[in-house]
N, C-alpha and C positions, 0 to 999 in steps of 0.2 A: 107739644100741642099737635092735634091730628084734626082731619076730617075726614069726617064718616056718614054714607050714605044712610039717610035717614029710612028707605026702604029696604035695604039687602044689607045692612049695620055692616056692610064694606066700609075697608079705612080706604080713603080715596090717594090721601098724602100724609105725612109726616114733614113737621117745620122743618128746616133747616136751625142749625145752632150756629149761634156765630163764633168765625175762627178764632175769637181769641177766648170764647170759653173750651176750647176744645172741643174733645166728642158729648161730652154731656151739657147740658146747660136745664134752667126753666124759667120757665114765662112764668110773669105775672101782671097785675092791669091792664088783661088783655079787652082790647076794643075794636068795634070795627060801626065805625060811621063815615057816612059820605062813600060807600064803596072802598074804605081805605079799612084794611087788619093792620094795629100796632098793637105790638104788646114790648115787655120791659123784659129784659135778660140779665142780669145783673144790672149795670150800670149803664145799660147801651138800650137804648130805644129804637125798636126796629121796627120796617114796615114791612110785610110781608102778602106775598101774591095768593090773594085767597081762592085761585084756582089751582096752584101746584104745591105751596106751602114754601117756595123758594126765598128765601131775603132782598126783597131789592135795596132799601138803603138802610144804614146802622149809622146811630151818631153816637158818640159817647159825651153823655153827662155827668157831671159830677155833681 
């Protein structure tokens, strides 16, 4: 998952993946309401800082 300036199609940041998928990983049912980005990573639903693309919290479900 990236963002990208919708003016200069600059990529602003690139997510973070979470450490336990390694270096690769991919989002999917990504959302972002109430000023909150989650999207799902395999089995870990993560919240992510929709100004730098960093992970602040991962919970895993099963």
């Amino acid at each position: 998952m990236l963002a990208v300036d919708e003016e200069s199609d600059e990529i602003l940041w690139i997510a973070e993946i979470p450490i336990s998928h390694g270096k690769y990983g991919t989002f999917s049912h990504i959302s972002f309401n109430n000023n909150k980005l989650t999207a799902w990573c395999g089995s870990i639903l993560c919240e992510i800082d929709h100004n730098n693309g960093k992970i602040l919290k991962e919970e895993f479900v099963k």
